[in-house]
Z-matrix of the N, CA and C atoms (Angstrom, degrees):
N
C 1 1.452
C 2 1.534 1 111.37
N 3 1.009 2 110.39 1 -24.66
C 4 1.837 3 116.51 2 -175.40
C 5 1.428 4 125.33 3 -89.85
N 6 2.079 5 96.43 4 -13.16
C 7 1.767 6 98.11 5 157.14
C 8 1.763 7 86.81 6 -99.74
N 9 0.905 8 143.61 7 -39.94
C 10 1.535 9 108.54 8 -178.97
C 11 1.639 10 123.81 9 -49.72
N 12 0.636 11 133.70 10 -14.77
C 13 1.538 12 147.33 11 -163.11
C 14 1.700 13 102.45 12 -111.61
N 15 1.303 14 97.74 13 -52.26
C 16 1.634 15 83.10 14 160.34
C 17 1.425 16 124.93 15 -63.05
N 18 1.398 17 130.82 16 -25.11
C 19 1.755 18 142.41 17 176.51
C 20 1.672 19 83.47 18 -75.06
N 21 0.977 20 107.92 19 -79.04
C 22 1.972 21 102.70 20 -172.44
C 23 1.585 22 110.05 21 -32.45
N 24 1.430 23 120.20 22 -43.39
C 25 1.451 24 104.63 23 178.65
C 26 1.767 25 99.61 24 -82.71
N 27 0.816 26 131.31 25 -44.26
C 28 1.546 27 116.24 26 -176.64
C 29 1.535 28 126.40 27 -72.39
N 30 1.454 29 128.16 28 -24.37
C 31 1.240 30 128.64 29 160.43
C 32 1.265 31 114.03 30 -109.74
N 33 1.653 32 145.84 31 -8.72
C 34 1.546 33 142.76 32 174.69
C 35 1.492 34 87.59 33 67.39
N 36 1.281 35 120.86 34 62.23
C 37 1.685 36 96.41 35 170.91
C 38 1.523 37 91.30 36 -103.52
N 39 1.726 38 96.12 37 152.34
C 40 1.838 39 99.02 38 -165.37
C 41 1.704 40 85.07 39 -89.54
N 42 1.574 41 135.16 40 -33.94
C 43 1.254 42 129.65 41 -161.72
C 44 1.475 43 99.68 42 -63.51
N 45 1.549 44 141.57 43 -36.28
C 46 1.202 45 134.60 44 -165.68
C 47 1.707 46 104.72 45 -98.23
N 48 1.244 47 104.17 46 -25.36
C 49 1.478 48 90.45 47 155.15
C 50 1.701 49 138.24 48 -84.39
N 51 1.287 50 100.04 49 3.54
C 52 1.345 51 110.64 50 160.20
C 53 1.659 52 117.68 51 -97.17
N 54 1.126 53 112.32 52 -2.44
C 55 1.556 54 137.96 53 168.71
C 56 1.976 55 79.22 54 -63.38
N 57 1.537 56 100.25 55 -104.18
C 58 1.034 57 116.83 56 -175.92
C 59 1.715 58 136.95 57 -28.32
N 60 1.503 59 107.83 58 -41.09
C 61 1.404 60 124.29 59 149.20
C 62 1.787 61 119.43 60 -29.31
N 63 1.551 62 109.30 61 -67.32
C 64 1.226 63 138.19 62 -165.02
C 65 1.565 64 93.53 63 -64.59
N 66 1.024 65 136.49 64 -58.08
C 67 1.473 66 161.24 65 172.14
C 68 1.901 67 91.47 66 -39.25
N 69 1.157 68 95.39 67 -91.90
C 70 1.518 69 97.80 68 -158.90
C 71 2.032 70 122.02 69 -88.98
N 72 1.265 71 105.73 70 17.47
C 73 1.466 72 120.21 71 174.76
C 74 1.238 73 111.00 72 -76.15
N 75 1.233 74 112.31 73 -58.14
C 76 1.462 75 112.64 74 173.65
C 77 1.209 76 148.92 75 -57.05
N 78 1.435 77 83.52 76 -43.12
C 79 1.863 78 119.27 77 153.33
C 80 1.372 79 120.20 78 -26.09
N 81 1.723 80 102.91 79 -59.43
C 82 1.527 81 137.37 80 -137.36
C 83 1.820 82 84.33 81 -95.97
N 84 1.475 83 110.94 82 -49.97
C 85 1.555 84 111.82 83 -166.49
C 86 1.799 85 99.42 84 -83.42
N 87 1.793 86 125.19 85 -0.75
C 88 1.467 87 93.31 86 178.89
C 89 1.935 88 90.00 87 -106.14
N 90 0.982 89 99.52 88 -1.32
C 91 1.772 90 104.31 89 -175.06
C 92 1.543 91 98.41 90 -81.10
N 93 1.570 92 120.51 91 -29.66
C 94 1.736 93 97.05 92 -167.97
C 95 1.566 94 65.17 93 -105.87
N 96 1.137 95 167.49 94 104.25
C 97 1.687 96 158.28 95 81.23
C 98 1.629 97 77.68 96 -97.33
N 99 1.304 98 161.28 97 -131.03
C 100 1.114 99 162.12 98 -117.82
C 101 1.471 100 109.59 99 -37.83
N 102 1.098 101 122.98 100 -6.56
C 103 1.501 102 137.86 101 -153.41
C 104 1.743 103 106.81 102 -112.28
N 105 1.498 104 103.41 103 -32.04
C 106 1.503 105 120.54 104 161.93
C 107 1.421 106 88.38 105 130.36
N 108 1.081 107 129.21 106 -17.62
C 109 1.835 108 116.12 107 -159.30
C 110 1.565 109 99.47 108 -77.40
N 111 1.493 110 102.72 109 140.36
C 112 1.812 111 119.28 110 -169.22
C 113 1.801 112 102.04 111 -67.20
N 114 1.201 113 87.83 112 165.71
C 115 1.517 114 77.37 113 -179.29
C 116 1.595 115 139.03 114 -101.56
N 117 1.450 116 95.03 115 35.28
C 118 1.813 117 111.16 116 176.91
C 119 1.614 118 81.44 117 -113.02
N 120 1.102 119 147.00 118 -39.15
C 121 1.697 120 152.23 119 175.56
C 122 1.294 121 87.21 120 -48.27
N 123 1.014 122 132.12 121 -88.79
C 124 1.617 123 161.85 122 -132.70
C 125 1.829 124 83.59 123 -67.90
N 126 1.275 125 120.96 124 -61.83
C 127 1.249 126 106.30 125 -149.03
C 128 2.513 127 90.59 126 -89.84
N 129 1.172 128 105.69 127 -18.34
C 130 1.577 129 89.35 128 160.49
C 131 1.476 130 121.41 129 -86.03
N 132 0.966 131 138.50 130 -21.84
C 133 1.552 132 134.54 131 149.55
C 134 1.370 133 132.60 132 -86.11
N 135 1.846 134 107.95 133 12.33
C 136 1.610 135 101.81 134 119.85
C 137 1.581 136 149.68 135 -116.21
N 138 1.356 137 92.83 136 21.24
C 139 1.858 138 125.81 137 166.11
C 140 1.766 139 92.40 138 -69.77
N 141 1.983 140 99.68 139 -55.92
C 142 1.815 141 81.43 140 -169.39
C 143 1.495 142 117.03 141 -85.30
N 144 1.341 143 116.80 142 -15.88
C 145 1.197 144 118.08 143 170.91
C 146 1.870 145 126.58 144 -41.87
N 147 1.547 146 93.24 145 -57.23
C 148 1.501 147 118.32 146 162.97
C 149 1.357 148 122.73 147 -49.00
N 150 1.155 149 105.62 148 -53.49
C 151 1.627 150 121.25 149 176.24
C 152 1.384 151 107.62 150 -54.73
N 153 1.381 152 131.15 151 -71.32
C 154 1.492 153 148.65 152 171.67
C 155 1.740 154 94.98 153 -33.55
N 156 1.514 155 141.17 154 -61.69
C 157 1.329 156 150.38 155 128.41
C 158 2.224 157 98.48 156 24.95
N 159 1.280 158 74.85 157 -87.68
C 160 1.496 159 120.64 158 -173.81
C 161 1.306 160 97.84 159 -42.67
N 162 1.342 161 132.34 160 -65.81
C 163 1.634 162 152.93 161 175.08
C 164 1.528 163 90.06 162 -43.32
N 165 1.472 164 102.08 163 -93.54
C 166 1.560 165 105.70 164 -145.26
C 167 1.825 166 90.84 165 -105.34
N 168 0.983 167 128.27 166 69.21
C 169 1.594 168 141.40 167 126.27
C 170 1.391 169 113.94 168 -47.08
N 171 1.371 170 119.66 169 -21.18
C 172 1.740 171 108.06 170 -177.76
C 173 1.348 172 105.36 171 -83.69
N 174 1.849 173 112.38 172 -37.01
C 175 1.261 174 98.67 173 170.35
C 176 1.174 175 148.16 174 -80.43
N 177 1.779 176 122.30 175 13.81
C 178 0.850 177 142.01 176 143.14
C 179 1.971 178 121.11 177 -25.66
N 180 1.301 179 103.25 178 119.27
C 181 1.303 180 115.35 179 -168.81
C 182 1.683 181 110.71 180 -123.02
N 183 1.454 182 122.78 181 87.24
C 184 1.395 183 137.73 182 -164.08
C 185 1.926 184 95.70 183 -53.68
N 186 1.601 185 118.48 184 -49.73
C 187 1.550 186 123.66 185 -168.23
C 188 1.563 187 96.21 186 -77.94
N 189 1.226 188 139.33 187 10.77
C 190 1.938 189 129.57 188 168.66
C 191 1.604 190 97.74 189 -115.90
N 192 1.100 191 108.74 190 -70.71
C 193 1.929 192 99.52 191 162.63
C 194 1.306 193 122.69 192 -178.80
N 195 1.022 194 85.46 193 -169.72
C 196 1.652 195 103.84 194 -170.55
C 197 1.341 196 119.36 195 -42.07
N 198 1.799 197 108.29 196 145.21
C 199 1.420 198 102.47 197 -174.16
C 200 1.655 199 101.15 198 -68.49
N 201 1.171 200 135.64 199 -22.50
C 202 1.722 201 123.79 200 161.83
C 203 1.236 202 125.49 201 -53.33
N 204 1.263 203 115.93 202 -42.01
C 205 1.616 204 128.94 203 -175.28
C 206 1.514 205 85.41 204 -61.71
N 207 1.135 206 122.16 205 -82.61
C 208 1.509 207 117.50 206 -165.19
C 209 1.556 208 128.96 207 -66.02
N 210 1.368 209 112.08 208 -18.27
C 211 1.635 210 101.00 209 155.83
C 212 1.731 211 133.59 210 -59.04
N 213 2.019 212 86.72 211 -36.67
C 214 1.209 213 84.79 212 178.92
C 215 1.708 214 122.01 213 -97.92
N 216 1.322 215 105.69 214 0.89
C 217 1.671 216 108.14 215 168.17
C 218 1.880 217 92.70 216 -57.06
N 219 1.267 218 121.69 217 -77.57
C 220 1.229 219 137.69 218 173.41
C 221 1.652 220 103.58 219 -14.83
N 222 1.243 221 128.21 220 -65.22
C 223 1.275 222 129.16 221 177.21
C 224 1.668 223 101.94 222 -60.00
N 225 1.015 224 116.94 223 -69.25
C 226 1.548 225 124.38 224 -165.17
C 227 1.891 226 102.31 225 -33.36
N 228 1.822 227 98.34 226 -54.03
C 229 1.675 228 99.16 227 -177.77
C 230 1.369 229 106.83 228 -67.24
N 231 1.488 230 121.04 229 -34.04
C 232 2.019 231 104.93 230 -175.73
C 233 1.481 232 102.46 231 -63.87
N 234 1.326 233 120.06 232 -43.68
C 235 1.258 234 116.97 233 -179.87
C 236 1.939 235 131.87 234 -69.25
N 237 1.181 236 100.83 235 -4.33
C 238 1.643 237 119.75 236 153.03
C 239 1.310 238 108.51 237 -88.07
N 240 1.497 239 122.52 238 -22.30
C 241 1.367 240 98.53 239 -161.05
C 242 2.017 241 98.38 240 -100.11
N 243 1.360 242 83.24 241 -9.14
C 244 2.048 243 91.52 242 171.64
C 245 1.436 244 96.32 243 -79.07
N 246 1.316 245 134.66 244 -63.49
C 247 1.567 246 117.45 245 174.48
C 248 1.183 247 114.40 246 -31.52
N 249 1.191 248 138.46 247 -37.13
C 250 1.754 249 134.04 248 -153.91
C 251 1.193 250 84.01 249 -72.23
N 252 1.286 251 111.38 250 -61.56
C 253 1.841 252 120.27 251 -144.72
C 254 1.215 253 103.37 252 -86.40
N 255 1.493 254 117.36 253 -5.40
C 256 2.151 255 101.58 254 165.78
C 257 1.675 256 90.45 255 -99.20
N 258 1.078 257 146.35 256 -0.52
C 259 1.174 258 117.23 257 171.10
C 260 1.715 259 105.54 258 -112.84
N 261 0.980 260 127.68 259 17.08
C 262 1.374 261 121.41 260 139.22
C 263 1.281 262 152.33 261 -80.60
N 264 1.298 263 118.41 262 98.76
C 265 1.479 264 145.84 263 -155.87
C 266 1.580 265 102.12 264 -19.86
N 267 1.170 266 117.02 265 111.50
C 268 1.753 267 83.79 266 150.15
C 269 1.035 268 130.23 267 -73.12
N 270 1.603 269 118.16 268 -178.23
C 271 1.534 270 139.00 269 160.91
C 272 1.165 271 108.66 270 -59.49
N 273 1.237 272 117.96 271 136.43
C 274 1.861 273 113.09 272 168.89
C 275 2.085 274 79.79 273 -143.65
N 276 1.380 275 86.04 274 121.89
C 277 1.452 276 108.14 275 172.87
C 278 1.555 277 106.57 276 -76.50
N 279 1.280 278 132.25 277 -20.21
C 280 1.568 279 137.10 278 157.45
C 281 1.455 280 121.18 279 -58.02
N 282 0.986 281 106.97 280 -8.71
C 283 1.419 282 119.68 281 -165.30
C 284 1.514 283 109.55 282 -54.43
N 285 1.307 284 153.53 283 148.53
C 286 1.602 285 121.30 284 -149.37
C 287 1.975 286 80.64 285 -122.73
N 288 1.364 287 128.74 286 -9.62
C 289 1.486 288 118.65 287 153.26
C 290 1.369 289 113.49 288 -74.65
N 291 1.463 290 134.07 289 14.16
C 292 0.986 291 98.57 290 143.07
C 293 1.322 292 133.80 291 -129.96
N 294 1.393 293 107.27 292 22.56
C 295 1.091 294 116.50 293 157.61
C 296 1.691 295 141.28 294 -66.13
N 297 1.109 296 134.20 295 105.33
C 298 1.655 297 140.22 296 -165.93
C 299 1.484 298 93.43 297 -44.58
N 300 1.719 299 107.05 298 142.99
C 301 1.443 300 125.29 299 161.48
C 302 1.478 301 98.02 300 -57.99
N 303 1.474 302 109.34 301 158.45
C 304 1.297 303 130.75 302 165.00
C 305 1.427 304 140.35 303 -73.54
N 306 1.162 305 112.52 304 90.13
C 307 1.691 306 96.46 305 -156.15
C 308 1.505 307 117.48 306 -33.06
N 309 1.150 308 106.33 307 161.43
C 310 1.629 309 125.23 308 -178.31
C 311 1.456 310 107.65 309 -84.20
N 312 1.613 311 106.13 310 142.26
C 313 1.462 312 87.69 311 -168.00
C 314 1.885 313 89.72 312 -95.43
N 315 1.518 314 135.55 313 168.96
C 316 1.476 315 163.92 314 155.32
C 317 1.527 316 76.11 315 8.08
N 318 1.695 317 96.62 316 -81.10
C 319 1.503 318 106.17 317 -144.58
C 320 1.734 319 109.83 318 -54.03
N 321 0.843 320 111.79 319 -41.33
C 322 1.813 321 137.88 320 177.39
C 323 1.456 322 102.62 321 -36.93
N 324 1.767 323 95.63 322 -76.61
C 325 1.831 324 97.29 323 179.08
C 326 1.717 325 116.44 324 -71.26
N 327 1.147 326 108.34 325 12.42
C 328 1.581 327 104.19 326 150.81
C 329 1.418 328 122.97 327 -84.83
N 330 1.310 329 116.06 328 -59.14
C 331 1.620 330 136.32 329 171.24
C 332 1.349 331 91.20 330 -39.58
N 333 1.793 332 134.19 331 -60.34
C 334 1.559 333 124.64 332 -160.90
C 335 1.405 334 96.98 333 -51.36
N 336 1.684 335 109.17 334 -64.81
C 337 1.507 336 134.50 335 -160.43
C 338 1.496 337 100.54 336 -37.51
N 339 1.272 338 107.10 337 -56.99
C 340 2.050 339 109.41 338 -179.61
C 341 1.515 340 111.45 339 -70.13
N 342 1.337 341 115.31 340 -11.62
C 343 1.518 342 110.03 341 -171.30
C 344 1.566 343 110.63 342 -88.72
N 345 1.874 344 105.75 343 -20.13
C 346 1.312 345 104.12 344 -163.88
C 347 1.429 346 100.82 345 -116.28
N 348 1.694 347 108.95 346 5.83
C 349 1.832 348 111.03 347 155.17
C 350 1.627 349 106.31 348 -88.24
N 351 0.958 350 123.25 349 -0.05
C 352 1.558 351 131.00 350 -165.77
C 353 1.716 352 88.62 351 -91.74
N 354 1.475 353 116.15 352 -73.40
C 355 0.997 354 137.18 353 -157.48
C 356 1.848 355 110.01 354 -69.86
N 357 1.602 356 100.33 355 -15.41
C 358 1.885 357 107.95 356 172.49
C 359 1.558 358 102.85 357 -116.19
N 360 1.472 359 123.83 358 31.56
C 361 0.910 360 131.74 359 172.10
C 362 1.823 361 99.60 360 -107.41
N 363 1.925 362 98.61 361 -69.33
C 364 1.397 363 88.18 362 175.74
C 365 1.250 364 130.56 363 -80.37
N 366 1.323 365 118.68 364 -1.46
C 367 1.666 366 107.45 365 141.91
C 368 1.178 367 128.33 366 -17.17
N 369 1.904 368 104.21 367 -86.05
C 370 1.229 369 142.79 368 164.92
C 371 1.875 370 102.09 369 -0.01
N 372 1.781 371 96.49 370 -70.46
C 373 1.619 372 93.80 371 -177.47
C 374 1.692 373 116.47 372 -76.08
N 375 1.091 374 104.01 373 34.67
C 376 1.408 375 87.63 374 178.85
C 377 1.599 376 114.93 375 -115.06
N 378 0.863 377 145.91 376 160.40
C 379 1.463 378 138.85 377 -163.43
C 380 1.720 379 96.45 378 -78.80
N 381 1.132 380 117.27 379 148.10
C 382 1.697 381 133.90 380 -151.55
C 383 1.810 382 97.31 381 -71.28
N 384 1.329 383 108.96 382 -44.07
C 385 1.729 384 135.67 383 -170.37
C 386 1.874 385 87.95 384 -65.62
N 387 1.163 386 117.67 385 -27.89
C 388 1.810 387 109.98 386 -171.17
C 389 1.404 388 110.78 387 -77.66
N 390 2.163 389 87.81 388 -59.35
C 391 1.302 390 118.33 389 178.27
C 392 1.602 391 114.76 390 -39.47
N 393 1.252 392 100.44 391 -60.71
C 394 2.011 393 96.45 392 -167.81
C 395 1.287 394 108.52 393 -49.78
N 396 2.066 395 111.66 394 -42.04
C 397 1.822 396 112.41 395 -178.78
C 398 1.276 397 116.60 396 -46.65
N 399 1.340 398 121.85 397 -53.59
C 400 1.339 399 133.46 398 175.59
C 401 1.185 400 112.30 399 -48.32
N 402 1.758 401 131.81 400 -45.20
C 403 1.277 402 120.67 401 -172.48
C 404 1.361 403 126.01 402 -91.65
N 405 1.492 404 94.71 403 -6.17
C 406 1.737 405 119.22 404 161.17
C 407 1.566 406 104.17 405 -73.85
N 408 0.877 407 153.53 406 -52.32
C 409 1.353 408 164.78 407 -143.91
C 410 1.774 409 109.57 408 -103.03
N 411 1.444 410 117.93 409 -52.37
C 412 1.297 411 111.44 410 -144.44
C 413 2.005 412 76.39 411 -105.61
N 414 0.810 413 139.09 412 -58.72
C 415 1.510 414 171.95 413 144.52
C 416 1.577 415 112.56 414 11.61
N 417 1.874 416 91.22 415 -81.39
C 418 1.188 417 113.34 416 179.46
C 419 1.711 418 125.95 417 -97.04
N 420 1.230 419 93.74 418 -0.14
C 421 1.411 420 115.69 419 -173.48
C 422 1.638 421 117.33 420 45.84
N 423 1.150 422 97.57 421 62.78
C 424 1.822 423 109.91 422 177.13
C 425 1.338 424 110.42 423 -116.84
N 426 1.507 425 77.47 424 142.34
C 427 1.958 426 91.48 425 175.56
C 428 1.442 427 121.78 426 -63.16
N 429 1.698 428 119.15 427 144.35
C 430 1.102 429 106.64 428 163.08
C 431 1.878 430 145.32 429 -13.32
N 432 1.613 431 67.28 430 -54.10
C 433 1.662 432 90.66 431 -165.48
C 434 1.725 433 103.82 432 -64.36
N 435 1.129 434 107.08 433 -46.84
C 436 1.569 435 129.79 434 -166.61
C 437 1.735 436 94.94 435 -65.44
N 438 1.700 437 127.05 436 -42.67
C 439 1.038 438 103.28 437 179.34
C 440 1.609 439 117.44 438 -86.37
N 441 1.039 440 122.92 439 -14.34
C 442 1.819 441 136.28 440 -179.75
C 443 2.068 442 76.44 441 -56.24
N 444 1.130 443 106.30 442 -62.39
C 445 1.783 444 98.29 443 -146.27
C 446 1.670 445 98.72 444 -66.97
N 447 1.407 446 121.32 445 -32.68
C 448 1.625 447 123.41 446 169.24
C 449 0.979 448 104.55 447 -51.21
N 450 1.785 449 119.31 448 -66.82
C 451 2.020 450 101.44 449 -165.67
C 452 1.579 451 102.99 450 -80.85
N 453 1.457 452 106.30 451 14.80
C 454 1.680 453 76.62 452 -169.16
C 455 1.512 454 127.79 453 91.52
N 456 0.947 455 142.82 454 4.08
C 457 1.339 456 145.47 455 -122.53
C 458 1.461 457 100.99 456 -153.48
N 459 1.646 458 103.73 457 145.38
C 460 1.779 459 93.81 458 -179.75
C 461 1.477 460 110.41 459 -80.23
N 462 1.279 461 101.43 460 169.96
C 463 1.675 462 105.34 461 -176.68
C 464 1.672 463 115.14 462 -69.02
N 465 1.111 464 101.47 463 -31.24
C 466 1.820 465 104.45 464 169.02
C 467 1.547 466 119.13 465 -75.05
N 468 1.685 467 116.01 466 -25.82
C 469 1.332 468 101.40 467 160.33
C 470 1.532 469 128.22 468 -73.45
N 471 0.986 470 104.05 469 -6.14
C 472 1.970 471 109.62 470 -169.54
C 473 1.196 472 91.05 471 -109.76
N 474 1.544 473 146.20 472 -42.56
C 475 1.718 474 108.74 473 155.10
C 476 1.108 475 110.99 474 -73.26
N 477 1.520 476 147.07 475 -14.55
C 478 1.641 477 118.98 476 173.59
C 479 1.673 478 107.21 477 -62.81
N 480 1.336 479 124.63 478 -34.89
C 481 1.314 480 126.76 479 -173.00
C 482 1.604 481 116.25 480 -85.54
N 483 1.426 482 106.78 481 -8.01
C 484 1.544 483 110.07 482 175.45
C 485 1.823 484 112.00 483 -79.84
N 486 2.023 485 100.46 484 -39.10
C 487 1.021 486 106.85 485 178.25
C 488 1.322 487 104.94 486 -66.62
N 489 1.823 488 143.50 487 -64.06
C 490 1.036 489 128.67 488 -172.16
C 491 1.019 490 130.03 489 -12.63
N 492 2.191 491 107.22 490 -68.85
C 493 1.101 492 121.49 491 -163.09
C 494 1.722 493 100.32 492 -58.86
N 495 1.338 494 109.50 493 -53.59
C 496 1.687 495 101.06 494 -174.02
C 497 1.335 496 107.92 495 -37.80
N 498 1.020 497 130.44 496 -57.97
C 499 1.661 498 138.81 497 177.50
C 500 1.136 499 98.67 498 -49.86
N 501 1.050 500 152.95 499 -25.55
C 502 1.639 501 124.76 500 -177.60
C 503 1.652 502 101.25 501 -107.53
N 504 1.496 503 104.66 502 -41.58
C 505 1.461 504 102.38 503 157.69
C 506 1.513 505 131.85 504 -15.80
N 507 1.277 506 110.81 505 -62.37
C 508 1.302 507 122.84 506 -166.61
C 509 1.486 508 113.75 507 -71.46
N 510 1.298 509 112.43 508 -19.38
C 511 1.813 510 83.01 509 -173.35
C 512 2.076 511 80.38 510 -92.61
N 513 0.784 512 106.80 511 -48.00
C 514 1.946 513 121.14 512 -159.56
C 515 1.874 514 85.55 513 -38.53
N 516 0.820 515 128.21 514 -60.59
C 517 1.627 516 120.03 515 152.47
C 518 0.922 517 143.55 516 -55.40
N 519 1.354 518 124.56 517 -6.11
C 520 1.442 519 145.29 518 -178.95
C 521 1.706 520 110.35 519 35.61
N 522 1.392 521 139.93 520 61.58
C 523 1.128 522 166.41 521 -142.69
C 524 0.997 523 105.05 522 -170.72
């Protein structure tokens, strides 16, 4: 098989590559069914397997190996590269992230507007060491852990100071 394939890359004759076709199609379609791939998969990725064959026959190299070794490396990679692409998600334009929030109506972004002078008011009284945890946390939406290693700080002081602030938080908001 590995001087036929060498004649296929040096003359393109289609009769000896149907030699070779006949030979290794079947081969190719019960090896990717053993492999798990269904068998309308199985039998189009060894149409392209063959084809690719067909293509680059010149680069066929008789002294690295065998014309088997290298048909079926060729199969083995189309058939990784069909895994990739059935397990990549599609797009679903329904998707409800990607749909835009709803604007706020007048009255709405007033209520926010007073809720978030309320809420940078009692900040304000809170000691600066509470304040920053909270605005690391509630704000920036960071993990505990992530803010202990930013300020520096052990992980039990940045929840003792998360709890504080909530505690004083709560009445200064009356919530």
């Amino acid at each position: 098989m590995s001087a036929l394939l060498v004649a296929i890359a040096a003359t393109r004759d289609k009769q000896k590559f149907a030699t070779l076709f006949a030979y290794y199609a079947p081969r190719v379609k019960s090896y990717l069914m053993r492999q798990g791939t269904d068998n309308a998969t199985a039998e189009e990725l060894t149409q392209e397997a063959l084809l690719i064959v067909w293509r680059r026959a010149d680069s066929f190299d008789p002294a690295k190996a065998s014309a088997g070794t290298w048909i079926y490396t060729i199969v083995r990679n189309l058939r990784i590269d069909a895994l990739r692409k059935m397990r990549r998600p599609e797009f679903d334009v329904d998707d409800p992230t990607f749909v835009p929030d709803p604007q706020r109506r007048p009255d709405d972004n007033l209520q926010y507007d007073q809720l978030e002078q309320r809420v940078r008011d009692a900040l304000s009284k809170l000691p600066e060491e509470q304040a920053e945890v909270v605005r690391l946390s509630f704000f920036e939406d960071k993990p505990h852990g992530e803010i202990a290693a930013q300020l520096r700080l052990p992980l039990g002081t940045v929840k003792s100071r998360l709890r504080l602030a909530v505690r004083r938080l709560t009445p200064l908001l009356g919530d």
